[in-house]
N, C-alpha and C positions, 0 to 999 in steps of 0.2 A: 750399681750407680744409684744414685741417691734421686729423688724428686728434682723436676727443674725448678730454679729457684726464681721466683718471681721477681719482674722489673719492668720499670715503664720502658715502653719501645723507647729503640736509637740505632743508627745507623751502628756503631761499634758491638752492640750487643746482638745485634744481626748477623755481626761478619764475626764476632765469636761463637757466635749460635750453629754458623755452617761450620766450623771447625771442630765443634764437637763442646765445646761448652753448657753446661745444661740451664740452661738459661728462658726463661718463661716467653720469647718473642718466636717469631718465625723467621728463622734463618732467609738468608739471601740467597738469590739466587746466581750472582755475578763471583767470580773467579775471586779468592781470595788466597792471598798469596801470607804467610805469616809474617815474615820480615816486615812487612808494609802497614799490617795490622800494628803489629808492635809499635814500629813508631809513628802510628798514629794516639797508641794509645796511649804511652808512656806519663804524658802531663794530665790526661782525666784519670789516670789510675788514681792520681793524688786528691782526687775528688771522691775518689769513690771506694771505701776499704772493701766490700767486698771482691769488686771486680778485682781487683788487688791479688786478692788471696787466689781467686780462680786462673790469672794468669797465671801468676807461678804454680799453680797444678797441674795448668794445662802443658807448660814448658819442663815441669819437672818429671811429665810422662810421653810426650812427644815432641820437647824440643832436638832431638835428632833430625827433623824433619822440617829445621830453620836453615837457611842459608847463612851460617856463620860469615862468610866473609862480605855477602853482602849487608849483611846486617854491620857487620864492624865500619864497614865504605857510608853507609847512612848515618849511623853515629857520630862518628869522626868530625861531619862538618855541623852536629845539634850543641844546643846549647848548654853548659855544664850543667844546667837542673835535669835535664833530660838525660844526658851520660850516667847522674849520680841513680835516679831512677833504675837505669837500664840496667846498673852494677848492680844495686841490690836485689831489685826481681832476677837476676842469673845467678846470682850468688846464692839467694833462698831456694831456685829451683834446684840446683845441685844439690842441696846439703836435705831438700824433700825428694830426690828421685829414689824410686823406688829398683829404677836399672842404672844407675849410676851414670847419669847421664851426666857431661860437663861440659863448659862455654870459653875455652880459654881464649879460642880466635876474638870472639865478639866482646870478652872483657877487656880486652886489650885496649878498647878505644870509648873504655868508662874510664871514668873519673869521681873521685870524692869531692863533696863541698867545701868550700878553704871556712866557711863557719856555719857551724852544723845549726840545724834549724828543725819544726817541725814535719814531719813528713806530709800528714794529712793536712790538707787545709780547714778541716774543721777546727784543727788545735790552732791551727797560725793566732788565729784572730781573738782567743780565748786564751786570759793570762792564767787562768786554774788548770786548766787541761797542759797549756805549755809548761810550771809550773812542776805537776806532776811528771810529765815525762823526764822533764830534766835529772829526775830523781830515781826513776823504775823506765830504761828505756830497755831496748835491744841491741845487745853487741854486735852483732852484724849490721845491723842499719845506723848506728853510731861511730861504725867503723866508712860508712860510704857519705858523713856527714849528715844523717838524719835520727829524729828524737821517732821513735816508733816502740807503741805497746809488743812484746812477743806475740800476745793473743792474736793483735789486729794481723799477724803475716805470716800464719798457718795457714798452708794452701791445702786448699777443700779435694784432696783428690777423688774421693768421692762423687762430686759434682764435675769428672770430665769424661767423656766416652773410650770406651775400650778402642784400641788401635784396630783391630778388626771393625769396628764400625765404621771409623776412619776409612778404611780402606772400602766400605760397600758403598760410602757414601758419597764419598767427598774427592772427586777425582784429579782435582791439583794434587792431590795429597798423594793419593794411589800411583800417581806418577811417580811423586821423590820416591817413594817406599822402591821403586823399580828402580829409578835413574838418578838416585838421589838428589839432593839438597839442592843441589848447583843450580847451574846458567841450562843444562841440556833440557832438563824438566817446565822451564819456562819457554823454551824453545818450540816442544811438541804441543805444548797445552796453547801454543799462538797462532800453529799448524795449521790448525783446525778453521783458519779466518782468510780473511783474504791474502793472496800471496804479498811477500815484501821482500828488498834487497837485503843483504847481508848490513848497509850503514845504516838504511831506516827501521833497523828492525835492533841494533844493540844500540841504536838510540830509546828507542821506546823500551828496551828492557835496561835501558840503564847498565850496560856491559860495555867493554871497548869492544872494537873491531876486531881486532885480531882473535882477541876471545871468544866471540858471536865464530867467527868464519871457524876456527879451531871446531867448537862445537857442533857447526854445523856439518859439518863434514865427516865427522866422526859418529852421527845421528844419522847422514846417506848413509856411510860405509854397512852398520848394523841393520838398515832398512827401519828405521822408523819414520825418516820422513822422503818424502819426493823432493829432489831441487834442481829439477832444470835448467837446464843455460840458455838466456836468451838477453838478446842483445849484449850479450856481454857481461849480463848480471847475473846470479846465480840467487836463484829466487827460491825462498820456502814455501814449497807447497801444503797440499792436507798430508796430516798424519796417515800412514801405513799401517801399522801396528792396531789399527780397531781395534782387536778382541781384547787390547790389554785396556780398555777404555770404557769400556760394558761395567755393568756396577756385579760387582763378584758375589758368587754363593759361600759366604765363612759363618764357621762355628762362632756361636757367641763368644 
């Protein structure tokens, strides 16, 4: 891995920092979910080319570890700038994974721009820079409706931590890698707080009901978490499963 690349603190750089981004800030210390990351980051990527380049490295070596369908349900209701975004960072991270990772759930609910425009906003406002790209862009980000140099959307995989890191460090993550992607992994990692019913609880993660209850129940059955019955309600309690929750001893 390469040197952390310096940048002025920001909450985003933070919450990529805990993900494994080598990034010059001090990660966060609060639960970071990547689907959530993502669209939050989608519109300052276009402020910012490096950060750019570093998501699609970071998805083009650990986005297995994204909740493709929740990611496509968050989309779905964003704005077409934000879809065309979302389409080309999946579509570069494929075409740079080094395990062949691909995103078809979650492109499903990208879109191209009906007129293509510049990607970065440095160019927006700059008729020489717009100018040129017009003339030397990249056919994948021309194809999702943006003018983008090839240079500027090489992603730095260099600059993202080995999935074994992932895994000592970073325990939302060490979950999916166990219980993958899904609704289950959100489930145990909420375990661990104060108890909630089965409606206030795929409220807050954003699931339906039935979904939340399915999963929960199939999370008792395997003994990862405690859910008591009372009053009627079938409450999540703390997680079971501790020792899978301890930060792991792995080879570099």
């Amino acid at each position: 891995m390469s040197q952390s690349l310096e940048r002025p603190p920001g909450t985003l750089d933070a919450q990529w920092r805990r993900l494994g981004v080598l990034l010059s800030v001090s990660p966060t210390d609060e639960t970071v979910w990547p689907e959530d990351l993502l669209m939050a980051s989608w519109e300052p990527l276009r402020r910012d080319p490096r950060l750019f380049s570093l998501v699609v490295a970071w998805l083009a070596e650990h986005g297995d570890l994204v909740d493709q369908r929740q990611l496509r349900r968050q989309l779905t209701a964003a704005p077409t700038t934000v879809r065309a975004v979302a389409g080309l960072v999946l579509s570069l991270a494929s075409s740079a994974s080094p395990r062949g990772l691909r995103f078809p759930s979650a492109l499903r609910a990208c879109t191209a721009l009906p007129t293509p425009r510049p990607l970065f906003l440095r160019a927006e406002g700059n008729r020489r820079l717009r100018q040129a790209l017009v003339h030397d862009h990249d056919g994948v980000a021309r194809g999702w409706g943006w003018w983008a140099n090839a240079r500027d959307l090489t992603a730095k995989l260099d600059a993202v931590a080995s999935r074994n890191w992932l895994l000592r460090h970073v325990e939302e993550l060490r979950l999916r890698a166990l219980l993958g992607p899904g609704l289950p992994a959100r489930i145990v990692a909420r375990a661990g707080g104060t108890p909630a019913s089965i409606r206030s609880l795929s409220k807050e993660l954003h699931a339906t009901y039935a979904g939340t209850h399915r999963a929960v129940e199939r999370l008792v059955r395997n003994g990862w978490i405690d859910a008591p019955l009372k009053d009627d309600v079938r409450l999540v309690g703390r997680a079971q499963a501790a020792a899978f929750l301890l930060p792991l001893t792995l080879p570099d």
